[in-house]
C-alpha positions in Angstrom: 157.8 125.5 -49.5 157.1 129.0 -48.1 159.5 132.1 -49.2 160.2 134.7 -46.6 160.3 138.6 -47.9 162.5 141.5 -46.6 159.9 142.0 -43.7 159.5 138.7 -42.4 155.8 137.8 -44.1 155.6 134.3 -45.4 154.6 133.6 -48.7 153.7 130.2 -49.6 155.4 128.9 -53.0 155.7 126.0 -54.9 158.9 124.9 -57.0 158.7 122.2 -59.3 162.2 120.1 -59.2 162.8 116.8 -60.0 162.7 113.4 -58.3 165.7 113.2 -55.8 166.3 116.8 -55.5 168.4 117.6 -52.4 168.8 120.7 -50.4 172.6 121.3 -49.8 171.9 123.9 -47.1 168.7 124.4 -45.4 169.6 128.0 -44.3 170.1 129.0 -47.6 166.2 127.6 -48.4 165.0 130.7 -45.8 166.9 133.2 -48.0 165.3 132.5 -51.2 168.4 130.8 -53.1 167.7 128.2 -55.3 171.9 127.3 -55.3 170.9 125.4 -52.1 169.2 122.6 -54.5 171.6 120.0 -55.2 170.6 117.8 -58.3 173.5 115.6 -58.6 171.5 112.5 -58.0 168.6 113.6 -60.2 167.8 111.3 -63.7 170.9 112.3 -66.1 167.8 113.8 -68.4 167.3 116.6 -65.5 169.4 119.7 -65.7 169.6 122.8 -63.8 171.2 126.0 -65.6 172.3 127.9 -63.2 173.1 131.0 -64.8 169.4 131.8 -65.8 167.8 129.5 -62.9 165.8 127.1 -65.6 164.9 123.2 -65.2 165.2 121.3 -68.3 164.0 117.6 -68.4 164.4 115.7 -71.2 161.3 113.9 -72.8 160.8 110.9 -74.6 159.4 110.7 -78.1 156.5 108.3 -76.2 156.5 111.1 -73.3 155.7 113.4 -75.9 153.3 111.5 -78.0 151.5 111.1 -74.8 151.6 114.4 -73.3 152.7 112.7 -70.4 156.2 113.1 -68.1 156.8 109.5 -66.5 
């Protein structure tokens, strides 16, 4: 993903979101907005908060005796 600023440099970035995130509106993606990513058909463990703009994903107690995400 690349992020444009207020003078038209891009910037690459990277955004970690879960499997089977959707953009609802690509021109929203040029502007920054992270309310263009739809997660409605993300794993029921993955949820966006909005208000604050954090991921959570829920872990497993295996997941987590593994250090590992599946």
């Amino acid at each position: 993903m690349e992020l444009d600023d207020l003078y038209g440099q891009t910037h690459p970035s990277k955004v970690i979101v879960p499997d089977k995130t959707k953009a609802k509106n690509e021109l929203l993606i040029n502007n920054n907005d992270l309310k263009c990513l739809n997660f409605s058909k993300c794993h029921e463990n993955d949820v966006f908060d909005r208000d604050i703009k954090h991921l959570y994903s829920k872990i497993s107690s295996t997941e987590r005796q593994n250090l590992q995400k599946e």
